[in-house]
N, C-alpha and C positions, 0 to 999 in steps of 0.2 A: 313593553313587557320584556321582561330580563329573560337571555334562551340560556336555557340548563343543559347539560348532559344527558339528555333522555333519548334511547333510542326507540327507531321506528322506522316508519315507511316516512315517502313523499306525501307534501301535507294533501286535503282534501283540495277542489276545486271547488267553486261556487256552485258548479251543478250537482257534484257530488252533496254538498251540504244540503240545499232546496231538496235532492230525494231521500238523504235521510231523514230530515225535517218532517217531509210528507210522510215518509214508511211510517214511522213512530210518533205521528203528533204532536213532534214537538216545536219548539221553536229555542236554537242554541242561545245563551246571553252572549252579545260580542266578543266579552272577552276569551270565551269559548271558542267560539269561528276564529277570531286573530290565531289563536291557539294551534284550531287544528288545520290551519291553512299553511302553516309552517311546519307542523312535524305530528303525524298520527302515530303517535304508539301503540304497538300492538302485542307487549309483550306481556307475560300473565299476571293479571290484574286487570290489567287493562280492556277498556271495550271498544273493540274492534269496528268501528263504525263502516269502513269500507266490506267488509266480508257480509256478502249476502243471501247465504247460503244459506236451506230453511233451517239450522241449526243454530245459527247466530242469530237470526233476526228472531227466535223464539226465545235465547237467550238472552239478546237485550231486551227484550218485550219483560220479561219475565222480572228482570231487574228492575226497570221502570213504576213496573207495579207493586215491585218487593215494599218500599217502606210505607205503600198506601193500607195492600192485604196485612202486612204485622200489624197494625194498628188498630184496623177491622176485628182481627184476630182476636187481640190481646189488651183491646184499650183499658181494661178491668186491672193491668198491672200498672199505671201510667203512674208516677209518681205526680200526687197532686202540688200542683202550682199553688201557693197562697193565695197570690192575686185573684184568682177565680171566687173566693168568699170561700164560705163553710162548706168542707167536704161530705159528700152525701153518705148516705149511712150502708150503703150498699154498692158491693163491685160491680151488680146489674147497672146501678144509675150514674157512677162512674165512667163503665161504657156508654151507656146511654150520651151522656154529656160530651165527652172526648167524639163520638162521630159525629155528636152537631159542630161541633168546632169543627172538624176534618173538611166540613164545608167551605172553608176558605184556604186550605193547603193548597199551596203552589204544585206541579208534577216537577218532581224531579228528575236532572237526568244523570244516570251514573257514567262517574267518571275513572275510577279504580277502585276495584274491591267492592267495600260499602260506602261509599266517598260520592257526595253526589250535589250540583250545582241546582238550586231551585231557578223554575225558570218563569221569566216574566216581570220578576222585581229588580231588576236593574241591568245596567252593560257587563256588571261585574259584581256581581254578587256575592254573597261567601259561600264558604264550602262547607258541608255539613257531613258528620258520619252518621249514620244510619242504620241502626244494627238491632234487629228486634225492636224496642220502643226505646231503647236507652239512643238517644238523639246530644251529639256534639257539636258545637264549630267547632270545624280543623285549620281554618284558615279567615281571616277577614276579606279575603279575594284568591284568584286564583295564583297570583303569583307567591302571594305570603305560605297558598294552600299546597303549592309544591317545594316553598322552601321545607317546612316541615315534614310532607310524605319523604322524601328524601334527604331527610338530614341534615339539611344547609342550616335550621331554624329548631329552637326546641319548640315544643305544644305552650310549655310555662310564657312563654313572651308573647303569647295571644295579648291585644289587648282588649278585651272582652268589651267594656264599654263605650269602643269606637268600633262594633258590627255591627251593620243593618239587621234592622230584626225582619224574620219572616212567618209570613203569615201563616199561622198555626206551628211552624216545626219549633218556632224561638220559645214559644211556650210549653213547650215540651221537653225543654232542658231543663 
């Protein structure tokens, strides 16, 4: 992994990682842990995974759940997919549709802003934005996903059809 100019704290430890893991249910993708075992940032945007104050831990909780609840919320605005066949005649069955699918959405875990790594489908996954139902890749991994949050990379040199797709959110772009 290529180290960027990112400031932060000293990265986590292995035991730090296993109790964030536990607090929040998740499980990091490697290239995540490589990540933050070398360098936690903690400046704004970013989430604080060391601070465990009950302020923090409500706020990353609350981001975790962010692009589950918009969906819940709003799946009625979901820009329908072709590939799914004929669109139903109603925004009820619309929703209705969109939360059987949500049956197979990975949890995501947010990494800056609405920037968020699905976890489970690989060491190194891509990077997705998140934001109300309007769903991006921001990067094909995490290196490619920090060249662009910070400039190194434009968005346009994505190369779209060399991303892992993930279950449920890739349908949803």
């Amino acid at each position: 992994m290529k180290t960027y100019l990112l400031q932060g704290e000293k990265g986590l430890s292995d035991e730090e990682i296993r109790e964030i893991e536990e607090r929040y249910e998740i499980v990091f993708p490697e290239a995540l842990k490589i990540f933050y075992k070398k360098l936690l940032p903690v400046s704004e945007g970013f989430i604080n995974w060391r601070d465990a104050s009950s302020e923090n831990v409500a706020y990353i909780k609350s981001s975790i759940a962010y692009p589950i609840e918009e969906f819940k919320e709003n799946a009625q605005d979901v820009y329908w997919n072709d590939k799914w066949g004929e669109e139903p005649a109603t925004a009820d069955m619309i929703k209705d549709f969109v939360l059987r699918k949500m049956v197979d959405a990975p949890k995501l875990i947010p990494i800056y802003s609405h920037r968020y790594m699905p976890m489970g489908v690989s060491d190194n996954p891509p990077v997705i934005s998140v934001y109300g139902v309007d769903v991006i890749y921001y990067g094909k991994d995490l290196d490619e996903y920090i060249q662009i949050e910070f400039g190194e990379k434009n968005p346009s040199e994505i190369d779209y059809s060399n991303i892992q797709k993930i279950p449920f959110w890739s349908e949803m772009m």
